[in-house]
C-alpha positions in Angstrom: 46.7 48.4 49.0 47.8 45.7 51.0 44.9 43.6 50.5 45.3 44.2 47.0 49.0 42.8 47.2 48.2 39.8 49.5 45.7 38.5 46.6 48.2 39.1 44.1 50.3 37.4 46.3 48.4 34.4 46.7 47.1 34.6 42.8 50.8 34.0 42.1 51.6 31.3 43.8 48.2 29.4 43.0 49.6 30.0 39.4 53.1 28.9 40.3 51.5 25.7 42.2 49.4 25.1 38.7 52.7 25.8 36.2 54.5 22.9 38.9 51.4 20.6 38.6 51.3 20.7 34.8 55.2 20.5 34.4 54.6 17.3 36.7 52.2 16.1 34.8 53.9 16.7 32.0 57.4 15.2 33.1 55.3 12.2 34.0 53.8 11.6 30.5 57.1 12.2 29.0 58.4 8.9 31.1 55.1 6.9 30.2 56.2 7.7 26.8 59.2 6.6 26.8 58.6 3.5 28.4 55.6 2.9 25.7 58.0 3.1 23.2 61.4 0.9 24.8 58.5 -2.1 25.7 57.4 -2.0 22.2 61.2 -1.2 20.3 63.4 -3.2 22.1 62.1 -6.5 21.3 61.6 -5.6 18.0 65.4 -5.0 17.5 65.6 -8.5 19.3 63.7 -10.0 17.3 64.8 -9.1 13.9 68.8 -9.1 14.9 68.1 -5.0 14.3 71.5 -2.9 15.1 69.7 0.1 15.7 66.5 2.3 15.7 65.5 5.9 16.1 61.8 6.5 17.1 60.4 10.5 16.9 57.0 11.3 17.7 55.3 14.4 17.7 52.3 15.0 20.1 50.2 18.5 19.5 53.7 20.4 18.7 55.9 18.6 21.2 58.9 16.5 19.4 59.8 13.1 21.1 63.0 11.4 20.0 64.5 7.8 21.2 67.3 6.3 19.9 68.9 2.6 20.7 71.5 0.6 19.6 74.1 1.2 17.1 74.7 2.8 13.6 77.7 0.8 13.0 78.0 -2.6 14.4 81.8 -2.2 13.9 82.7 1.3 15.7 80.1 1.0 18.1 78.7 4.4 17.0 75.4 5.2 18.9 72.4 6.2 17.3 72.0 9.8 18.5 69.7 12.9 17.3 72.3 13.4 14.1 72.2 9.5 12.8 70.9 10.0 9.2 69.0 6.9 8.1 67.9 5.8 4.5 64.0 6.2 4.2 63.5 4.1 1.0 60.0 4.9 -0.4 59.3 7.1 2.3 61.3 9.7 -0.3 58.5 9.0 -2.8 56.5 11.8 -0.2 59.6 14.5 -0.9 58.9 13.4 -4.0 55.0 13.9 -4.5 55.6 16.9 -2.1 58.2 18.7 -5.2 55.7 17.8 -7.8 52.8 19.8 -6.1 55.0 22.6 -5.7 55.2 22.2 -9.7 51.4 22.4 -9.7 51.7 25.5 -7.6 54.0 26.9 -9.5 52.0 26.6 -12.6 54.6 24.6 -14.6 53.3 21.6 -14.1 49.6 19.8 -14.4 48.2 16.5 -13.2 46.6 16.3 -16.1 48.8 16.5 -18.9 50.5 13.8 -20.8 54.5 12.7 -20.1 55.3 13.7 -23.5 54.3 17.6 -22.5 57.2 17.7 -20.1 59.5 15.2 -21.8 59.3 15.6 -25.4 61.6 12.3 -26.4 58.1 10.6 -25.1 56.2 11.2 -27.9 54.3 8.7 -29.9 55.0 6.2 -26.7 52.5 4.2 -24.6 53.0 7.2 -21.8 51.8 9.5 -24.5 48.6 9.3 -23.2 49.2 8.8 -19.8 48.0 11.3 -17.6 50.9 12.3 -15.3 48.6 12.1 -12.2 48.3 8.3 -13.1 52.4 8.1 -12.9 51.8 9.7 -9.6 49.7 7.1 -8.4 51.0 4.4 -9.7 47.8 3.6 -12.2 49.5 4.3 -15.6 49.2 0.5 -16.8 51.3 -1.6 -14.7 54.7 -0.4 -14.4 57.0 -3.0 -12.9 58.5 -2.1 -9.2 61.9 -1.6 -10.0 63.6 0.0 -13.0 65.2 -2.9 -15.3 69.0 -3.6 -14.2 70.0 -2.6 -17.8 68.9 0.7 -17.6 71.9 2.6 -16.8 71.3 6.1 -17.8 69.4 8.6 -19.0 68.9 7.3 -22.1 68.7 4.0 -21.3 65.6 5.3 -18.9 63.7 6.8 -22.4 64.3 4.0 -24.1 63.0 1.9 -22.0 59.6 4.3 -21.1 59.2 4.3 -25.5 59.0 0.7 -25.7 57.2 0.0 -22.7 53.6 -1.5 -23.1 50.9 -1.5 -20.8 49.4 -4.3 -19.5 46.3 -2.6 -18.4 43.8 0.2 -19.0 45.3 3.2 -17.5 43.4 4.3 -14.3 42.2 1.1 -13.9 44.9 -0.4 -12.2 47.7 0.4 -9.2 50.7 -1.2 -9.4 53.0 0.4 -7.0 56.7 0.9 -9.1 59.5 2.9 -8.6 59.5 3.9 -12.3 56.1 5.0 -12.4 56.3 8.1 -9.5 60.4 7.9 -10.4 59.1 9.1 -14.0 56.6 12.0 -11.9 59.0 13.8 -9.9 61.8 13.5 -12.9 59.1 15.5 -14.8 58.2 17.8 -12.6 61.3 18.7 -11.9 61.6 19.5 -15.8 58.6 21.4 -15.9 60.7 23.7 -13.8 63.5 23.9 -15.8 66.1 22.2 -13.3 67.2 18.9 -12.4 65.5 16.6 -9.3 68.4 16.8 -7.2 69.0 20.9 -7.4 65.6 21.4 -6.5 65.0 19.2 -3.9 68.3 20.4 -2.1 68.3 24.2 -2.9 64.7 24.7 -2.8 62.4 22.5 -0.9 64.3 21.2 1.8 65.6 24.4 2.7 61.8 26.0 2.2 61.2 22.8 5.0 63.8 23.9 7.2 65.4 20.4 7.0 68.9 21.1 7.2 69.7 17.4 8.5 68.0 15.5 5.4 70.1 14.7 1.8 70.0 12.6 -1.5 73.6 12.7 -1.7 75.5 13.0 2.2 77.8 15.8 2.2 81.5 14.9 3.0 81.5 16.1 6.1 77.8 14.6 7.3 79.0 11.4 6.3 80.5 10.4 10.0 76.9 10.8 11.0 75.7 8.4 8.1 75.2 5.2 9.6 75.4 1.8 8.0 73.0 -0.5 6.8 73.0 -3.9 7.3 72.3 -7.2 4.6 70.7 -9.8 5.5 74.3 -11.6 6.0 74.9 -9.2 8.5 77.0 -7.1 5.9 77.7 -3.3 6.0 76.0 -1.8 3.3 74.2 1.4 1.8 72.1 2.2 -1.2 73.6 2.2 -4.7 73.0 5.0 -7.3 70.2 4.0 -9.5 67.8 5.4 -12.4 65.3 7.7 -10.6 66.5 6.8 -7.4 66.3 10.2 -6.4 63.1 10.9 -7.0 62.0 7.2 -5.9 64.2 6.0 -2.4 67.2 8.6 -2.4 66.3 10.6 0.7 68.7 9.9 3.7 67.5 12.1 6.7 67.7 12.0 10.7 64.2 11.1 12.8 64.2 14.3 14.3 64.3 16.1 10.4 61.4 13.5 9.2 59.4 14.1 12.4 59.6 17.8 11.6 58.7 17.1 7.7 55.6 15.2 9.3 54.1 17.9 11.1 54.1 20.1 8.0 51.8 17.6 6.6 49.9 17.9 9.9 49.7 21.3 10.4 51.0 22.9 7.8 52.9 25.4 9.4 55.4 26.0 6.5 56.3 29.9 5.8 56.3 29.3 2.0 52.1 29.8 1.2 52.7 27.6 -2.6 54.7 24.7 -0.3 52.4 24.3 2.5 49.3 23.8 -0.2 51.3 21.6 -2.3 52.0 19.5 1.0 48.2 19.4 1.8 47.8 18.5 -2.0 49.5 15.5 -1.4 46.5 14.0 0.7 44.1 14.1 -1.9 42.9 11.1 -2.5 42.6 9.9 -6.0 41.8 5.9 -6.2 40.5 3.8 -4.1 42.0 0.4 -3.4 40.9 -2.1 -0.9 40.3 0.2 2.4 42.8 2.6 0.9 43.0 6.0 -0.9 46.3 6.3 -2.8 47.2 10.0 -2.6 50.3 11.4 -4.2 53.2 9.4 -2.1 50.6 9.2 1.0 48.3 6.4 1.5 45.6 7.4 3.4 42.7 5.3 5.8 39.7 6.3 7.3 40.5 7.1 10.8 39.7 5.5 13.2 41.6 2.4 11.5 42.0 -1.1 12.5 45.3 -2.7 12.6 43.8 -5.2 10.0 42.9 -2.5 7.8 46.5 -1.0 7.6 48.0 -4.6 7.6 46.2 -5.1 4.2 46.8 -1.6 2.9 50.6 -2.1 3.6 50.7 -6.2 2.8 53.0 -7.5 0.1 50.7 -8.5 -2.7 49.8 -4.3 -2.8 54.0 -3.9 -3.1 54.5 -6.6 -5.5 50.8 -7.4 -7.1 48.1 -5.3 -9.4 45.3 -4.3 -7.2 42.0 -3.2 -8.8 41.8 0.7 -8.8 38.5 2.5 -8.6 39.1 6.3 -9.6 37.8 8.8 -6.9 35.5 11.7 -8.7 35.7 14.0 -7.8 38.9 13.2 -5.5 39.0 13.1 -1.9 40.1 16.0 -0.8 42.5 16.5 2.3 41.1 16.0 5.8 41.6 15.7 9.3 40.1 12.1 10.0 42.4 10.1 8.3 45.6 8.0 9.4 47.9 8.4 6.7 51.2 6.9 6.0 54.1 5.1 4.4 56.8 2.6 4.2 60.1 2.7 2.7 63.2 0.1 2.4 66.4 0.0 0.9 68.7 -3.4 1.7 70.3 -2.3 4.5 67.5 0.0 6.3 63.9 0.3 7.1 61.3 2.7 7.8 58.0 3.8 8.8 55.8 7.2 8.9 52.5 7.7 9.9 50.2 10.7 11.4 46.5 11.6 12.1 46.3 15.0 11.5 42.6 15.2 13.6 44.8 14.5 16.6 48.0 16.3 15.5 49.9 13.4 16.2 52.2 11.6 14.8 55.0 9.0 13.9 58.9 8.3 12.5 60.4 4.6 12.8 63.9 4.3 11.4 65.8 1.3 11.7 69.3 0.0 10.1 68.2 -2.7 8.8 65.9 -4.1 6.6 62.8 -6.3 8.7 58.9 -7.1 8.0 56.4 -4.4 7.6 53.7 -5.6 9.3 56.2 -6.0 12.5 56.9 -2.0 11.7 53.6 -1.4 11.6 52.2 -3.0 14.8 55.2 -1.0 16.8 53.5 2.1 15.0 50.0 1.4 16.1 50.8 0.3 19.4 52.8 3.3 20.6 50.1 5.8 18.9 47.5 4.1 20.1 48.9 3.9 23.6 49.5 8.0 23.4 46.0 8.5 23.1 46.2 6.9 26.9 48.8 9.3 28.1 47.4 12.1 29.7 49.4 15.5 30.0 51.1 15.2 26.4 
């Protein structure tokens, strides 16, 4: 009996000595990480004048979160945990992520015309336009933004009926606001409520983002920070035509890091959520080195800088690209790097993840700088966690 006891003994504190090692270990990485991430940040926010940043970063389950500098240059407000940032385009994946809840739902189909959900369409241009081409931003060439004389809604119809294609749809992506604005404003029809309700009543919640809004509740607003011109003016985002559906989301980088690894793991409660979420990898045209999913842009993984540099270069923001049409599609897998960019005038950001090494990244800044400077911060810190042993 008390040989059995010594060994327990001694079993327990070899297993105490191994718990100590790996919380070393693990305590040690976390540093590593965080200076992997000041050496790349901090200059960046030198060298673009940047007022402030917050970096999260998920590594196999484990949630990272840095913030620096300021969300208001003129209280001196840190960025903290609760600063909520404007994402830009990066809402276009709420967007593409409420849309295939649609599918799921069995309102809605990729494959139906505009005119199916939005009768006032008929007899247009979009009238034969599949919806999954609005999606992807291949319906004919759709300019970026929405004209400024479109005020309302029925400005917005007026202008889709007398819009005229420039190109063949399908054979073209011309990434626009009104094109995958137009998606998510149907989908959210085909459902028999309006964008804004659903997104803030049913999928956020369903997402457990309780940090992340289109419109900032009065009393989150001392948390909202300001953006900044490129005077150096504070500034946020204006209301708009489909800005909702298109660059309304303002979240926190702990709430978008969490929204990342659903698409990574899918670990979402709600079964018809977490396969519209892997839904949204699909890839459906090729163009260049990359597969245009529904908000996602996808890369074979591993990816070269150069590769992502191209994908995420300004003549595929403000230039047609040639599309080729995936058949079937590509469906959603592990070896990829997918991500996207978003900007509105006074903020910036960046979201990227490999779901094969269940890793993954959120860049928010408060101010507007170059993409390829986003990123190059991006790949450098993921790249440099694949070097950090004991995450």
């Amino acid at each position: 009996m008390t040989r059995i006891l010594a060994i327990g003994t001694v079993a327990a504190a070899l297993l105490q000595l191994g718990a100590n090692a790996h919380a070393a270990d693990n305590k040690d990485a976390e540093r590593r990480l965080e200076q992997l991430v000041s050496k790349t940040v901090r200059p960046l926010m030198k060298e673009n004048d940047l007022p402030g940043m917050a970096v999260a970063i998920t590594v196999n389950g484990q949630q990272f979160f840095f913030g620096y500098g300021v969300a208001s240059r003129e209280s001196g407000q840190k960025v903290t945990e609760k600063t909520i940032f404007e994402v830009g385009s990066v809402s276009k994946t709420f967007a593409a992520t409420l849309a295939a809840y649609a599918v799921e739902s069995g309102t809605f189909s990729l494959s139906e015309k505009a005119s199916a959900y939005l009768p006032a369409l008929s007899g247009s241009a979009l009238d034969k336009v599949d919806v999954l081409d609005l999606g992807t931003y291949t319906a004919g060439g759709l300019p970026l933004q929405v004209p400024d004389d479109v005020t309302n809604q029925d400005g917005m119809i007026a202008y889709f009926r007398a819009w005229k294609p420039e190109f063949a749809a399908g054979t073209h992506r011309r990434y626009s606001n009104p094109s995958i604005g137009l998606f998510g404003y149907l989908a959210a029809e085909s459902m028999g409520k309006s964008f804004d309700a659903l997104m803030q009543e049913t999928i956020l919640p369903k997402l457990g983002l309780s940090n992340t809004f289109i419109h900032v509740p009065k009393e989150r607003m001392g948390d909202y920070a300001y953006g900044y011109s490129k005077a150096g003016k504070p500034i946020r985002v204006s209301p708009g035509v489909l800005d909702s559906e298109a660059y309304g989301i303002k979240t926190t980088a702990p709430d978008l890091i969490r929204f990342v690894e659903a698409n990574i793991d899918g670990k979402v409660s709600d079964e018809k959520l977490r396969r519209a979420i892997t839904a949204t990898h699909v890839g459906y045209y090729k163009v260049g080195e990359m597969a245009q999913g529904l908000g996602w842009e996808s890369y074979p993984y591993p990816t070269a800088l150069d590769t992502l540099l191209a994908g995420n270069s300004a003549d595929m923001a403000f230039k047609p690209q040639k599309a080729e049409k995936l058949q079937p599609p590509v469906p959603a897998g592990g070896d990829v790097w997918l991500n996207k960019t978003g900007s509105t005038n006074g903020f910036a950001s960046y979201a990227a993840f490999i779901p094969a090494r269940k890793v993954g990244i959120v860049i928010l800044a408060n101010r507007s700088y170059p993409i390829p400077a986003r990123i190059k911060a991006a790949y450098r810190i993921l790249s440099g966690i694949e070097k950090l042993s004991g995450l």
